[in-house]
N, C-alpha and C positions, 0 to 999 in steps of 0.2 A: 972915407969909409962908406958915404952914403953910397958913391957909384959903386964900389966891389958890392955891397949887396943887392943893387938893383940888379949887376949883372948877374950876379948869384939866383936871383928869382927868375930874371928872363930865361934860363935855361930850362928851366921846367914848366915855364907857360908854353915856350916853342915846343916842347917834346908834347907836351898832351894837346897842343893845335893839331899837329902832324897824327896823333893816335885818333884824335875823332874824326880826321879826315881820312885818312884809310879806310874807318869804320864806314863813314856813310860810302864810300865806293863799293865796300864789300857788301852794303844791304841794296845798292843800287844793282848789283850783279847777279846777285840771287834773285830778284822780282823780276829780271831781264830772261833770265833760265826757265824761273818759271812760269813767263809768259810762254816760252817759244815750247816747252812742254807739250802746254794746252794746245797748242798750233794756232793761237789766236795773234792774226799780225796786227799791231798797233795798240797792244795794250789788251787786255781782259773788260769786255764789259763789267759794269757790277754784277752780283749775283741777284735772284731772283730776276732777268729781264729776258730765259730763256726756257722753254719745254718741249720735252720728248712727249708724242702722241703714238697710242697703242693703235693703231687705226682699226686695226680688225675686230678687237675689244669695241672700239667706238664705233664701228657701225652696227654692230650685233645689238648692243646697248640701244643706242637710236631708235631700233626695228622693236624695242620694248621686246618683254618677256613673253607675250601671248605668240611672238615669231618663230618660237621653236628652234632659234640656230640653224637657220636656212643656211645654203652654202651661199655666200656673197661674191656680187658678181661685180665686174670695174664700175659701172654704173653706180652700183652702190656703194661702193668705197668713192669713188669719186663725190656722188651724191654726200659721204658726212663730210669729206673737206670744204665740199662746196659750204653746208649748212651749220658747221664750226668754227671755220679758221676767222670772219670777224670776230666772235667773240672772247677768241681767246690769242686776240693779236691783241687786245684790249688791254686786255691781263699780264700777257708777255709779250713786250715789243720789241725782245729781239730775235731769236730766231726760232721760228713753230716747227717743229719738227716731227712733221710725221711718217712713224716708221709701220712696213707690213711686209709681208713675205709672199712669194710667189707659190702657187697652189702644191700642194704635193701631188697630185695626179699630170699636171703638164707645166710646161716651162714656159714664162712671158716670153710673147713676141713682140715686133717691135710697133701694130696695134694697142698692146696695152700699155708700152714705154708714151708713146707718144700723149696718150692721152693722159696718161700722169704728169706728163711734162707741162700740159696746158692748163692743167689742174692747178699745180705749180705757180706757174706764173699770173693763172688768172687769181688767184688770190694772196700772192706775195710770200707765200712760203716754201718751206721744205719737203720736199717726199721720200723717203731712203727707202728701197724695197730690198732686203735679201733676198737671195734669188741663188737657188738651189747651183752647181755645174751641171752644166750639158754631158760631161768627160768627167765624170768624179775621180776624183786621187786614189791609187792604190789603198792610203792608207787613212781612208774615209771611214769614222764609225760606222756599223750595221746600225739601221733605224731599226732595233728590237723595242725600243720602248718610247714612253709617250715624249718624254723630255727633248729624246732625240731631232723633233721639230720644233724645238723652241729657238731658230734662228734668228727669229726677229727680236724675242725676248732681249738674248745676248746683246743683239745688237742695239738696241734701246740701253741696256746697262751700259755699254762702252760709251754710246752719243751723251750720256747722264753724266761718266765721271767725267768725259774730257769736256763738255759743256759747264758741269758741276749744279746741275740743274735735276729737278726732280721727271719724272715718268708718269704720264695722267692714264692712269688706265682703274678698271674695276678687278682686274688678275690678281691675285696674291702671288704670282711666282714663283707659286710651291715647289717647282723643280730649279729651283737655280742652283742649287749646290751639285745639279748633274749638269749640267751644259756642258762643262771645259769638258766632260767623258765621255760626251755621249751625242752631241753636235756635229756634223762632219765640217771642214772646210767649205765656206762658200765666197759669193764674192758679193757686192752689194752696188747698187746704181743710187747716185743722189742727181735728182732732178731741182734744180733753187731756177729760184724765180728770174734771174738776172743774169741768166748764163743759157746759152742756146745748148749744149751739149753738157751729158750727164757726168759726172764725178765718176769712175767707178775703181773701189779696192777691195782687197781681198783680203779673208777674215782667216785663220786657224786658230780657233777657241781654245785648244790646248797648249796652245804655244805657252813660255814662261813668261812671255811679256803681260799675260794676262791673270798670273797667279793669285795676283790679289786683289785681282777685280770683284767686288759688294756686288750683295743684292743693292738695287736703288732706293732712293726715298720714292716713296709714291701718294698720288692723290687721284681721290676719287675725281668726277665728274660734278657731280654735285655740289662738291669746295668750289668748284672751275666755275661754279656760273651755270651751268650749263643743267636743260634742264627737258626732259621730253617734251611734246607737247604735240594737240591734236593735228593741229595746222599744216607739219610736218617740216614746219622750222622750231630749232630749239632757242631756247627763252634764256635770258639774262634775268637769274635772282637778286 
């Protein structure tokens, strides 16, 4: 009698061996999916160890308020990666990413490519600049309103959800609920430190891929450490 009931119970300890191993294959499969999602190979860093940078925000900010929102020229965007990006590799040691857009009155050439790229590299980060078509699409929004230039914006949200990282900028992004309508198609160059030739793909903001794409979490400057200062380097609080 003992054996018939031992074997009477080994049947049901095999049957729930076999159900928690299936289980942990099927939660091993879904962390697998949603790595390759994020397009991150080898695993997702933790969170908090990455940030989107407004650059154009951040150098306006820089030049303080007595500057009036001059028009800012490579030099000066160059100028706040240069006089940023230690302190805020400090903060986020994986990957700094800072995003800007090509001017609305002329197109980057390859001038101002190059010197983002050196920018890049001499200080170990990222530079993603949207960057208008030469040949815009038939079926290109009209820029009739202000939103309609917030290509960089957009693209700072997308780099935020697939980073899963926050957006340092002083913007409230009061127009992000117009983007997907009112953005045209662009295409965008990413310049990283460890690669001689730029990344570049292409954006259609109204596509359905992007339906439910958020405003981002954002943080000011000020959180970040970062802080003006006379010298015309910025200071670690």
């Amino acid at each position: 009698m003992c054996a018939r009931a031992f074997s009477t119970l080994a049947v049901p300890v095999t049957m729930l061996v076999t159900v928690l191993a299936v289980l942990v294959l099927i939660v091993l499969a879904l962390v697998l999916a949603a790595r390759r999602r994020r397009g991150v190979v080898g695993g997702a860093p933790p969170r908090g160890e990455h940030v989107v940078v407004d650059t154009l925000n951040l150098a306006h900010w820089l030049q303080g308020p007595q500057s009036g929102q001059p028009r800012l020229t490579a030099e000066a965007i160059v100028d706040a990666v240069d006089r940023t990006a230690p302190a805020l590799k400090l903060r986020w040691p994986g990957r700094v990413m800072y995003v800007l857009k090509d001017r609305e009155t002329a197109l980057n050439d390859e001038g101002v490519r190059a010197r983002l790229a050196e920018a890049a590299k001499r200080n170990g980060v990222y530079i993603i600049v949207a960057e208008r078509y030469a040949d815009p699409p038939s079926s290109a929004a009209a820029p009739a309103e202000h939103s309609s230039r917030g290509r960089d914006d957009f693209l700072m949200a997308l780099l935020a959800h697939q980073w899963r990282c926050p957006v340092l900028t002083d913007d409230r992004l009061r127009d992000f609920d117009r983007f997907r309508a009112t953005v045209s198609p662009f295409q965008y160059y990413e310049f990283a430190f460890w690669r001689e030739l730029p990344a570049r793909e292409f954006v259609r903001p109204d596509s359905p891929a992007h339906a439910r794409l958020r405003r981002p979490r954002t943080l000011r400057y000020d959180s970040a450490g970062l802080q003006r200062s006379t010298d015309g380097e910025p200071k670690k609080s």
